[in-house]
N, C-alpha and C positions, 0 to 999 in steps of 0.2 A: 656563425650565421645560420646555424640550424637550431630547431627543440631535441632534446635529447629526452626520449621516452624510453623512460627505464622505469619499471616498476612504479607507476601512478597509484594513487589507492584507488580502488575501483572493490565492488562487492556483488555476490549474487546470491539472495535471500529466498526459502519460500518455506511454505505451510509444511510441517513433517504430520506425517500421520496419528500422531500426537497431535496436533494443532488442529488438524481438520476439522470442518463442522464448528469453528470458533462460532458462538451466538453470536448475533447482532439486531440488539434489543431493538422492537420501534422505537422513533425519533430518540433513541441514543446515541451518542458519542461514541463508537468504537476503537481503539488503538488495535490494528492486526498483528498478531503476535508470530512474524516469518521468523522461527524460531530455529532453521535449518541451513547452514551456507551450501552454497557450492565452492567457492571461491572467496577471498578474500586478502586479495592484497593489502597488506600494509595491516592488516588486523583492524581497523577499525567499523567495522560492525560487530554489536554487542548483539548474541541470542536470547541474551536476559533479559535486557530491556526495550530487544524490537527497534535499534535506533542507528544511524549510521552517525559518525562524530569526524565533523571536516579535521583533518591532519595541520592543514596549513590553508589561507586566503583564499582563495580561486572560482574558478565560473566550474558547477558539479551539473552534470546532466544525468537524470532520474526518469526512470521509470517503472511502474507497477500496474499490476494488472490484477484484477479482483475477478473471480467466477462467484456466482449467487448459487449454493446448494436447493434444486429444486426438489428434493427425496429427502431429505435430512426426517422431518415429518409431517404430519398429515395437512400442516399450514405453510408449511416451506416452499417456496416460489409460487404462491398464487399473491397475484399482482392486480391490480383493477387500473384502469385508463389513469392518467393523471398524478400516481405517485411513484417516486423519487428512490433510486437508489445512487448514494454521491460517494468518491473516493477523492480524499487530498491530503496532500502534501504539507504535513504539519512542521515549524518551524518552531525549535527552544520548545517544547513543549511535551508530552509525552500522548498526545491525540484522547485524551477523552475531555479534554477543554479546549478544545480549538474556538480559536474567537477570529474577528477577520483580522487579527492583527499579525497571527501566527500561522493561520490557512496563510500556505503561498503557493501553492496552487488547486486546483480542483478538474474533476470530469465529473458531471451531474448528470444522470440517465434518467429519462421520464419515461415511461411505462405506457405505449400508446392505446394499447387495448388490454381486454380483461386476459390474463393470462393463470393456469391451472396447472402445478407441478413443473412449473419449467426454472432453468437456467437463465442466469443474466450473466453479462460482464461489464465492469467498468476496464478504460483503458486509460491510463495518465502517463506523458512525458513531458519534461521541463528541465529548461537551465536555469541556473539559480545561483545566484551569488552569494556566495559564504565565508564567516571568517573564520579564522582560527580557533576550533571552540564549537560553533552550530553544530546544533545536530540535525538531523531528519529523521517524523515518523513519519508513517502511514495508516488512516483515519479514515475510516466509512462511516456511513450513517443510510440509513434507509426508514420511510415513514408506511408501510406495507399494513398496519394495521396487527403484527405479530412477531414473533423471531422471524429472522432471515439466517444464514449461517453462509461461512466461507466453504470453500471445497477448495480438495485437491485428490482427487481420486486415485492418483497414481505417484503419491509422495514426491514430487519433483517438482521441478518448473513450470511443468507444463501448464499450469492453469495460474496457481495465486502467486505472484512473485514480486520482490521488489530488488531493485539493481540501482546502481551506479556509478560514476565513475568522471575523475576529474577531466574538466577539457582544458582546460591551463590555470598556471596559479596566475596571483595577479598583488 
C-alpha cells in the first residue's frame, strides 16, 4: 500500500566552462549543450548528445533555466522592446528542428524596453509524459538582431541548467 522510492532516474545538467558563451544565432534553432552532470541516477543523461532518455513509461517533471550572456561582446545583450528570447522542451528530436510537433513545452520572454549589455533569463518547468524510449532536449532561440550566448559564470548550476526526475511510472 505504499510507492517504494528507490533510486528513480532523476538528473542534474549544466553549462561546464567549456560550454559557456554557447552562440545562439538570431532566429536560430539552438540545442543547449549542458554538457556537465552533477548527478545522475540511473545514467540516463548523455553529455554528448545534451539529451535525457526516459528509462521506462512515466509522468518526468523538467526543468531548465537559461541566463542570456550580456558581456560576451560588444552586441551581446542589447535587446530593443518587442523581441523574443524562448526556451523549450524538445521531444524525439535533438532541438535545432523543433517543429510544434516535438516543442512540448516552452517559456517565451518578450523584451519590454530597449535594453544595453544586460542579462536575461528564461525559466521552464513541466510534467510530461514519456515512454520508454523519449528523450528530452533543450532548445532556445532568440530574434535579437545578432548572436546572444548562454552563460554560466561560475561553472555550476547556478545560472544554465537542466534537471529532471520521474514523478511515477505508469
Amino acid at each position: 500500500g505504499f510507492l517504494r522510492n528507490h533510486n528513480y532516474p532523476s538528473f542534474s545538467a549544466y553549462l561546464s566552462t567549456s560550454a559557456d558563451a554557447q552562440t545562439v544565432a538570431d532566429s536560430t534553432n539552438t540545442r543547449v549543450n549542458f554538457d556537465t552532470e552533477e548527478y545522475d541516477m540511473r545514467g540516463n543523461y548523455d553529455t554528448s548528445a545534451y539529451k535525457f532518455t526516459a528509462p521506462i513509461a512515466g509522468i518526468y517533471h523538467f526543468d531548465t533555466r537559461i541566463l542570456w550572456d550580456g558581456n560576451t561582446d560588444l552586441t551581446a545583450g542589447d535587446w530593443t522592446a518587442g523581441e523574443r528570447h524562448d526556451v523549450w522542451l524538445v521531444k524525439n528530436a535533438d532541438g535545432t528542428t523543433p517543429s510544434s510537433s516535438n516543442r512540448v513545452a516552452a517559456d517565451i520572454g518578450i523584451v519590454s524596453g530597449t535594453l544595453a549589455d544586460s542579462i536575461l533569463m528564461n525559466n521552464l518547468s513541466a510534467d510530461l509524459k514519456l515512454d520508454s524510449g523519449d528523450y528530452i532536449t533543450v532548445a532556445v532561440w532568440q530574434n535579437s538582431g545578432t548572436n546572444q550566448y548562454t552563460y554560466d559564470p561560475a561553472g555550476t548550476s547556478l545560472w544554465s541548467s537542466f534537471t529532471g526526475h520521474l514523478v511515477t511510472g505508469i
